[in-house]
C-alpha positions in Angstrom: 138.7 90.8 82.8 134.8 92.3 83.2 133.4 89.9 85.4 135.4 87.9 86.7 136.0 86.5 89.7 137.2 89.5 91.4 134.3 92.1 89.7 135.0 95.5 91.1 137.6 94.3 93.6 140.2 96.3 92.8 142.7 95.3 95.4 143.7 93.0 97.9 141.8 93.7 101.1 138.4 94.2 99.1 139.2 90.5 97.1 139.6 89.2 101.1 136.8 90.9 102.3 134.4 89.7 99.7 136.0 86.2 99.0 136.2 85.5 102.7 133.7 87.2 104.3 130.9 88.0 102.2 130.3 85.6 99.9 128.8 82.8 101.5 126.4 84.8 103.4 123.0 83.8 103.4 120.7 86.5 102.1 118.2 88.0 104.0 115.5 89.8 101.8 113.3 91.9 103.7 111.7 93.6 101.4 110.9 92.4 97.9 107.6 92.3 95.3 107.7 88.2 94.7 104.4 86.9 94.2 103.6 84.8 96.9 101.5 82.5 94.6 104.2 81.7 92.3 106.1 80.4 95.6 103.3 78.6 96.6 102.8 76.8 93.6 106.4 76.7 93.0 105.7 77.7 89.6 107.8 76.2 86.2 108.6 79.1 83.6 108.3 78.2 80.5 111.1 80.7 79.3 113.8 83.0 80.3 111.5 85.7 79.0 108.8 84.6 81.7 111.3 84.8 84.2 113.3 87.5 83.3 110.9 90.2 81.8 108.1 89.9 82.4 106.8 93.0 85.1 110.3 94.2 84.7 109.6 97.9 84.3 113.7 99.0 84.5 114.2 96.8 81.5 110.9 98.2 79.8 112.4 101.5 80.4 115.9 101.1 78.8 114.0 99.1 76.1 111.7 102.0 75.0 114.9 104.4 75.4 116.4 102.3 72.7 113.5 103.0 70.4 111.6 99.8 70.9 108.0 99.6 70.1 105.3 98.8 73.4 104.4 95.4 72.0 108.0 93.8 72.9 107.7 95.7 76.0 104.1 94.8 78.0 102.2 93.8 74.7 101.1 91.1 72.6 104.7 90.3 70.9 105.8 87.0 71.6 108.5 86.0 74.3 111.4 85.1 72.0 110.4 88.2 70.1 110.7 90.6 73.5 113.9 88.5 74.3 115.8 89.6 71.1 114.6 93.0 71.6 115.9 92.8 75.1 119.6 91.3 73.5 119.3 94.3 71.2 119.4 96.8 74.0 121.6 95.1 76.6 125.1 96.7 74.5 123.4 100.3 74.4 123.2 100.0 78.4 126.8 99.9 79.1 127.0 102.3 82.5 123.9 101.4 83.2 123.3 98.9 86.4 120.8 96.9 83.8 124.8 95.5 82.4 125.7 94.6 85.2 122.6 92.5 86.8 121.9 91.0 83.1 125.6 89.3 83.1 125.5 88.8 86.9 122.1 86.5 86.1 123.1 84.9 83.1 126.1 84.0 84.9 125.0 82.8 88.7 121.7 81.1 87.4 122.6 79.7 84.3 126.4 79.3 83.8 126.5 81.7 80.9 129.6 83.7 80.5 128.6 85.2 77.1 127.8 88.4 76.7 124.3 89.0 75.5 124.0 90.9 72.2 121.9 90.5 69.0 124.6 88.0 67.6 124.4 85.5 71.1 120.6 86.0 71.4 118.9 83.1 70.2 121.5 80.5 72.1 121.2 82.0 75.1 117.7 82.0 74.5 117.5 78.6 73.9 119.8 77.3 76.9 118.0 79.3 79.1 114.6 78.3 78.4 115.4 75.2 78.3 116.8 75.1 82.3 114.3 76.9 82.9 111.8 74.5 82.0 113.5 71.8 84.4 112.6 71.3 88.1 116.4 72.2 89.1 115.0 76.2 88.3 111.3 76.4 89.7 110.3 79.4 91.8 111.5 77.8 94.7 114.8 76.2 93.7 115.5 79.6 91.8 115.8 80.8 95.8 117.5 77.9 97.0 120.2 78.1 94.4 121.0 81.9 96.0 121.1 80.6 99.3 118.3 82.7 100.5 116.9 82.6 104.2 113.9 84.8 104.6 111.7 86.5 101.8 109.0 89.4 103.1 106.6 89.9 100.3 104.7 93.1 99.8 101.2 92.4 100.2 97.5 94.3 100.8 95.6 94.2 104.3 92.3 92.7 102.8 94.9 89.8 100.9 93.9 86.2 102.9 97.3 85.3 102.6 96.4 82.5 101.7 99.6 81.6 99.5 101.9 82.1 102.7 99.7 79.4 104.3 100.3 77.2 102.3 104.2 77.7 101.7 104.4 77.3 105.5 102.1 74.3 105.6 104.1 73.1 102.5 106.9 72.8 105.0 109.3 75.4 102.9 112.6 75.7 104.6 112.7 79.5 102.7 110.4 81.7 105.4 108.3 83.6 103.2 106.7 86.1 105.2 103.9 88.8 104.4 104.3 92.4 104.6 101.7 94.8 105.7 101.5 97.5 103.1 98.2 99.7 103.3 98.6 102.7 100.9 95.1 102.1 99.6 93.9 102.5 103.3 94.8 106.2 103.1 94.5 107.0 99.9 92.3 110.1 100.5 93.1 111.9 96.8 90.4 108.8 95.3 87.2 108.9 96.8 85.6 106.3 94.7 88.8 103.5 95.1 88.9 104.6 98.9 85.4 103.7 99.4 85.6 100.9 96.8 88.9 99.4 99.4 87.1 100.2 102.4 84.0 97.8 101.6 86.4 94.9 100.5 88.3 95.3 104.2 84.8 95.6 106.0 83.6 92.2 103.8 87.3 90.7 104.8 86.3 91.1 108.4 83.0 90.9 108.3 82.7 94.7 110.1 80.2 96.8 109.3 82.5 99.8 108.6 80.3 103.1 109.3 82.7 105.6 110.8 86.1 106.0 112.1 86.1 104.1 114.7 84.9 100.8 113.1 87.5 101.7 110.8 90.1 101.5 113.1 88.9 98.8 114.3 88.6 96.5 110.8 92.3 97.3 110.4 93.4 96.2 113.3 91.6 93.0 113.2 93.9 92.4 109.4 96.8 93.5 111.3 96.5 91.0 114.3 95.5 88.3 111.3 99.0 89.5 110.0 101.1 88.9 112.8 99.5 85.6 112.9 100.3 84.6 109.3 104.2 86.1 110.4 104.4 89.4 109.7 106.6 91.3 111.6 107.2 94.3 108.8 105.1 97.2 107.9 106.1 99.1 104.6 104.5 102.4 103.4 105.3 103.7 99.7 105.0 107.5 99.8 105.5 111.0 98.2 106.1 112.2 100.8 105.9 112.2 104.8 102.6 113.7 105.9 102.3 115.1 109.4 99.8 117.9 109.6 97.8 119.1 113.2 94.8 117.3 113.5 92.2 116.5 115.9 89.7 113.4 116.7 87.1 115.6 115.9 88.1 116.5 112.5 89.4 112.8 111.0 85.8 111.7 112.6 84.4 114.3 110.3 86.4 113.8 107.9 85.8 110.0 107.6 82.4 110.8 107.2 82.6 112.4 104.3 84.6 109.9 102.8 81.8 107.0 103.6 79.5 109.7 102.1 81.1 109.5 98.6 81.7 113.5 99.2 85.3 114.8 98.0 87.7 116.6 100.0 89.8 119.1 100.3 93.6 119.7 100.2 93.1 120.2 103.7 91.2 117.3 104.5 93.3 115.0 102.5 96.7 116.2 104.6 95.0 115.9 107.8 93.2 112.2 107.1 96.8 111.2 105.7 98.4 112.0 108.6 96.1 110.5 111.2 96.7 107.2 109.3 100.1 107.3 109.1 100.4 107.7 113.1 97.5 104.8 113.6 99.6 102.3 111.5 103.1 103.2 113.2 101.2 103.4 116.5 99.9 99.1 115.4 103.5 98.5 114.5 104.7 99.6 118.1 102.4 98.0 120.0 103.5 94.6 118.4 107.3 95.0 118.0 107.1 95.4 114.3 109.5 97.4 111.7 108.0 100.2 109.9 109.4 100.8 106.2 108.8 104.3 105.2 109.8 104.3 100.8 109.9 108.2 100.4 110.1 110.4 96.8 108.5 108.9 94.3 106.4 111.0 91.7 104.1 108.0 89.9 102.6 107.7 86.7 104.0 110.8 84.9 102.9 109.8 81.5 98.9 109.9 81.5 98.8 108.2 77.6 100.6 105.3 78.8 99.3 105.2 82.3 95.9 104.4 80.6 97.6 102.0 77.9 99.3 99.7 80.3 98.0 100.9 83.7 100.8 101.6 87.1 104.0 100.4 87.6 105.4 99.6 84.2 108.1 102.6 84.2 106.7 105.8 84.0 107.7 106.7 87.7 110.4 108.9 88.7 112.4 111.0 91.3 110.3 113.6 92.8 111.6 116.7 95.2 108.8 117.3 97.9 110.6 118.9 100.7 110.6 115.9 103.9 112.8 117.3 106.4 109.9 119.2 108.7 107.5 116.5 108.0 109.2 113.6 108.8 110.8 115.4 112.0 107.1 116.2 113.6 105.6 112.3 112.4 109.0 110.6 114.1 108.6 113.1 117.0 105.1 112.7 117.9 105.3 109.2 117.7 108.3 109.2 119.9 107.0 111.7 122.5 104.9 108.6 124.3 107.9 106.2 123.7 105.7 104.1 120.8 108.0 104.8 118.0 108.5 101.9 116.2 112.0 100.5 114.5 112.2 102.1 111.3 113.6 102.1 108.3 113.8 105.4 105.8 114.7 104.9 102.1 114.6 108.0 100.0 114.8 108.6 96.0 116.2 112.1 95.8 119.7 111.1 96.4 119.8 114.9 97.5 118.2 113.8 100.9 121.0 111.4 101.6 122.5 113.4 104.0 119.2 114.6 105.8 118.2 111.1 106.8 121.4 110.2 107.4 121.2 113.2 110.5 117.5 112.4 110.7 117.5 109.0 112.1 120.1 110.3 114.5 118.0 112.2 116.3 116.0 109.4 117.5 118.1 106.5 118.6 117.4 105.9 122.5 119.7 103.2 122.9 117.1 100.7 123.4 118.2 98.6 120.4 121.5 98.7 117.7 120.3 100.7 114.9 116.8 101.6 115.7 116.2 104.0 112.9 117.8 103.1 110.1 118.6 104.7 106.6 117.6 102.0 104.1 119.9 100.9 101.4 119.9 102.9 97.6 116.5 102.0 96.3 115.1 102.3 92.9 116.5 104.6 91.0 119.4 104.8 92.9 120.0 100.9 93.9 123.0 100.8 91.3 126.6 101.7 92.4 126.9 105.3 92.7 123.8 105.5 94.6 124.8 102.8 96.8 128.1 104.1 97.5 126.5 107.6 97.9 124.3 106.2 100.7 126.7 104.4 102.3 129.0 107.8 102.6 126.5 109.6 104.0 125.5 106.9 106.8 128.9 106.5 107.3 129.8 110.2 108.1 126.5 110.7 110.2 126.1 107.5 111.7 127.1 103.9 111.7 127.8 102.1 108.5 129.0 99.1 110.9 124.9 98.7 112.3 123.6 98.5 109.1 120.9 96.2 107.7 122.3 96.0 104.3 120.5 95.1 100.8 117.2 93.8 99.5 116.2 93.2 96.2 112.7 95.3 95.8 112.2 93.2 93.1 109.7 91.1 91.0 111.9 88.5 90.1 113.3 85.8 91.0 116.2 86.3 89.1 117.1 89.4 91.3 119.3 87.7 94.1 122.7 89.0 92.4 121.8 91.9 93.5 122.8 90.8 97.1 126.0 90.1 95.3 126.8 93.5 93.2 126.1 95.3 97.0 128.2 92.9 98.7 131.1 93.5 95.8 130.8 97.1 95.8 130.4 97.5 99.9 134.0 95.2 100.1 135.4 97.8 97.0 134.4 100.2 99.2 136.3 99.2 102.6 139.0 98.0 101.1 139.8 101.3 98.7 140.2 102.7 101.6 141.8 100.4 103.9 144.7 100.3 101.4 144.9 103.8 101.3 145.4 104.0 105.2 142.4 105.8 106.1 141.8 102.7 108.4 143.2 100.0 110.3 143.7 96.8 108.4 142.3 94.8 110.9 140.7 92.0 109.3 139.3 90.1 112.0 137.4 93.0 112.7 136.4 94.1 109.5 135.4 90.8 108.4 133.0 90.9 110.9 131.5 94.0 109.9 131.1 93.2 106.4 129.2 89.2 107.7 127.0 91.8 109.9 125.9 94.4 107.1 125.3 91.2 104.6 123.2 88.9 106.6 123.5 89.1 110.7 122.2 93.2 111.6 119.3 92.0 109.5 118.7 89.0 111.5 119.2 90.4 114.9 117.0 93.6 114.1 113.7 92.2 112.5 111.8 90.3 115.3 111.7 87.2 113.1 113.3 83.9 114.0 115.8 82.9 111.2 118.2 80.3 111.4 122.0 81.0 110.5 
């Protein structure tokens, strides 16, 4: 029966290895978009449409696939109205992941084993919305409820991080934890929004930012501030990897042409990129942090809607700049002096599965489990091929067995069965082929593995204190 109790566990050792192994693991999300204000104020949604759709650009995507106008998508439309648009495109998405996590949601949140369509619309609706507006499904009880441990938020160096404060202070049992993520620091390609970022990080730490050096030197003052607020965890969202020749002379000059308002060129750009990149992984090793490198995208495709409804809201998709040589020299020269830091490579050209699979490979030095790590399936391909695709290729190039497993990258906090449709399809996975005799069927040992890819290589790899 679809959705059962035994989703996608198509035989006995997967049902064991999920039932008794997997399932009551604690979730670990090290890498997620939660706003750390709604956590702080442990906010009250006044709808499942609040909850569910709003910011949720995969949904906006299928929605407008499915001929729906904007307005029910990130316009004026009311929430009940963008719900029943959403019910009328949930049955057009069958083999796509969005089926899967809408029932998974309905189900683990709000006990509802319908499925949505246009004709179950407005009562689900109305349940929903109406749990939702009790305290049992706040912000913070949604995460309780999915037995979460840790959540890393995505945030900018010149944030306070001020909301993390006060969760902590709050006494939160949930760590919520910052994440250093400083695109806009090297964002060369913009003069204007450089400069514009530049004079909010020299009014953050009160630096009067006039070359590189006091450059450097702001940053680092937000990145000790960081580690003070908890961050352990860099993450970097990228095209590509950017590792050109440079000298101290040229990002000096370079940097003064940026201050000057003054554009540059193709050159300049690669060269001030790539000096960045090995300043923030050098900060990362010189404090024990993890560096997340989020490699392929190719952003705002669509410049009629960019300027409609602005970034992120699902005009992104997969690009195909070549990484191999690039990454190779950045993870090299870092390496070189011994400061590479633990790192974690997520691609979104499943074609490069294999490459980092081999890549990370050639940089484990045995000082840690795992060191370099090939992230989980991630955006585009976070649903079940792409999972199981990326799982293959670690597993035939490296160790499936040290890996840090799942993380929602999401928005919402109705996004922790995600933990769960990994979990399901990495115990489909093992078992498949337990059955079949490829392996041993030694559960004792197995079991293990699968608590250790769900929950514990996480813990024991990011330098963050987390109780079991």
């Amino acid at each position: 029966m679809y959705m059962d109790n035994d989703f996608l566990l198509l035989n006995e050792t997967s049902r064991r290895l999920y039932h008794e192994h997997a399932a009551a693991m604690p979730i670990y999300d090290y890498h997620c978009h939660l706003p750390p204000k709604q956590i702080a104020e442990d906010i009250q949604f006044e709808n499942i449409t609040q909850a569910w759709l709003y910011g949720d650009h995969y949904k906006w995507r299928a929605m407008r696939t499915n001929g729906v106008a904007e307005r029910y998508c990130t316009g004026d439309a009311s929430d009940w109205e963008k719900f029943e648009k959403w019910a009328q495109t949930v049955p057009y998405a069958i083999r796509n992941p969005l089926y899967h996590w809408t029932h998974l949601e309905l189900r683990r949140y709000f006990g509802i084993e319908q499925l949505l369509n246009p004709d179950t619309a407005k009562a689900i609706y109305e349940k929903c919305s109406e749990m939702t507006n009790s305290p049992e499904f706040s912000a913070r009880n949604l995460m309780r409820k999915m037995n979460v441990r840790i959540v890393c938020t995505t945030d900018d160096p010149v944030d306070t991080l001020e909301h993390h404060q006060k969760i902590k202070a709050d006494g939160f049992e949930i760590n919520v934890l910052p994440t250093w993520r400083p695109d806009k620091g090297m964002a060369a390609e913009n003069i204007p929004a450089l400069n514009d970022w530049i004079d909010m990080l020299s009014a953050t730490t009160d630096i009067d930012i006039r070359d590189f050096s006091d450059y450097m030197k702001a940053l680092r003052k937000r990145h000790d501030f960081f580690h003070t607020v908890g961050c352990r965890i860099s993450d970097h969202g990228l095209e590509t990897v950017y590792a050109a020749a440079y000298t101290a002379a040229d990002i000096n000059s370079i940097f003064d042409k940026i201050r000057s308002r003054k554009d540059l060129s193709d050159e300049e750009q690669l060269k001030f990129k790539s000096a960045m990149m090995v300043e923030f992984a050098l900060m990362d090793a010189e404090k024990g942090w993890v560096q997340q490198l989020h490699l392929g995208p190719m952003r705002n495709n669509n410049t009629r809607m960019f300027n409609k409804v602005g970034p992120d809201t699902g005009f992104d998709s997969i690009g195909d700049c070549l990484t191999a040589q690039p990454l190779s020299r950045f993870l090299d020269a870092l390496d070189k002096t011994d400061r590479l830091p633990k790192t974690i490579l997520y691609n979104l050209n499943p074609r490069d599965n294999e490459m980092l699979a081999a890549m990370i490979g050639n940089f484990q030095d045995g000082s840690v489990p795992g060191k370099l790590q090939f992230g989980a399936g991630w955006w585009f391909l976070d649903q079940m091929d792409g999972m199981i695709r990326q799982m293959n290729a670690l597993s035939n190039l490296g160790l499936l067995s040290r890996f840090v497993g799942m993380l929602t990258d999401s928005r919402s906090f109705l996004s922790y069965p995600r933990h769960e449709y990994f979990r399901r399809i990495l115990c489909h996975l093992l078992g498949e082929e337990v059955e079949k005799g490829f392996w041993p069927n030694d559960m004792t040992w197995l079991g293990q593995m699968v608590k250790n890819i769900c929950f514990t290589n996480a813990k024991t790899y990011f330098p963050i204190d987390v109780a079991m």
